[in-house]
C-alpha positions in Angstrom: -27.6 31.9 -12.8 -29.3 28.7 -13.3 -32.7 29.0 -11.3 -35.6 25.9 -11.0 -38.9 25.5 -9.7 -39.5 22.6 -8.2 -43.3 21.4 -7.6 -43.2 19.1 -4.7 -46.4 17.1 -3.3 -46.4 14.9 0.2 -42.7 14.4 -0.8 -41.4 14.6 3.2 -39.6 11.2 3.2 -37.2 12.3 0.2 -37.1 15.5 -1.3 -33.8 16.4 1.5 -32.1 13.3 -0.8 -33.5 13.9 -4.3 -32.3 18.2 -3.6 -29.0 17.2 -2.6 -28.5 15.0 -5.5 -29.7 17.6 -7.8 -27.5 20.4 -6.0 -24.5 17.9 -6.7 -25.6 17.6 -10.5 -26.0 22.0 -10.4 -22.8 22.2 -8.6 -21.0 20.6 -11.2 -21.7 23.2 -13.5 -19.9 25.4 -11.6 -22.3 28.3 -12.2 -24.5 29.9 -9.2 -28.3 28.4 -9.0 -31.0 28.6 -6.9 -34.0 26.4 -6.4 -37.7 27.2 -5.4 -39.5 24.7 -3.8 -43.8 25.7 -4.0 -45.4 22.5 -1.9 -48.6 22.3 -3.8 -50.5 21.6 -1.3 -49.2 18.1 0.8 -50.3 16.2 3.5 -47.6 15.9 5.2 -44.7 17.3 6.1 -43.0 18.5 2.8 -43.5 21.9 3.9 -41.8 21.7 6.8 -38.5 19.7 5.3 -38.1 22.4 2.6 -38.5 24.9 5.1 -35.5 23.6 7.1 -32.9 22.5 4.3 -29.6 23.9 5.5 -28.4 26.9 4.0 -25.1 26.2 4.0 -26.1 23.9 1.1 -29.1 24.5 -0.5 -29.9 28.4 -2.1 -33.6 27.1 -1.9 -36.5 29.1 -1.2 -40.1 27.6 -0.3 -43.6 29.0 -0.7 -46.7 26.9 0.1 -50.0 27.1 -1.8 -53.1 26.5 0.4 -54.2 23.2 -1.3 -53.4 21.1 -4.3 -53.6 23.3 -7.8 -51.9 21.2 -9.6 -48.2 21.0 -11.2 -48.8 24.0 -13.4 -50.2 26.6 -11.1 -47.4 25.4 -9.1 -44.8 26.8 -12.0 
């Protein structure tokens, strides 16, 4: 299984579009993956959006840090 975490930050407008480009990229490997998504602490809505990604495409999990650590303490 291919798994990635993803640190994300105030990336609303387009993490749906950059996740299902990547899922295209991890489907063509044609093994399973899954993807967690930690918001590091946005402003706006990134949360929300990664919270909501339909399931039917994305094996993504999300988990929200209470403010802005930084890329590493996000991995």
């Amino acid at each position: 299984m291919v798994e990635i975490v993803l640190p994300v930050y105030n990336e609303a407008g387009k993490l749906e579009a950059n996740l299902r480009r990547l899922a295209a990229h991890l489907d063509a490997l044609g093994r399973p993956w899954r993807m967690v998504a930690v918001n590091d602490g946005s402003r706006d809505d990134t949360f929300a959006v990664a919270s909501a990604l339909p399931a039917d495409v994305f094996d993504v999990q999300a988990l929200s840090l209470s403010r802005n650590f930084g890329k590493e303490a996000a991995l």
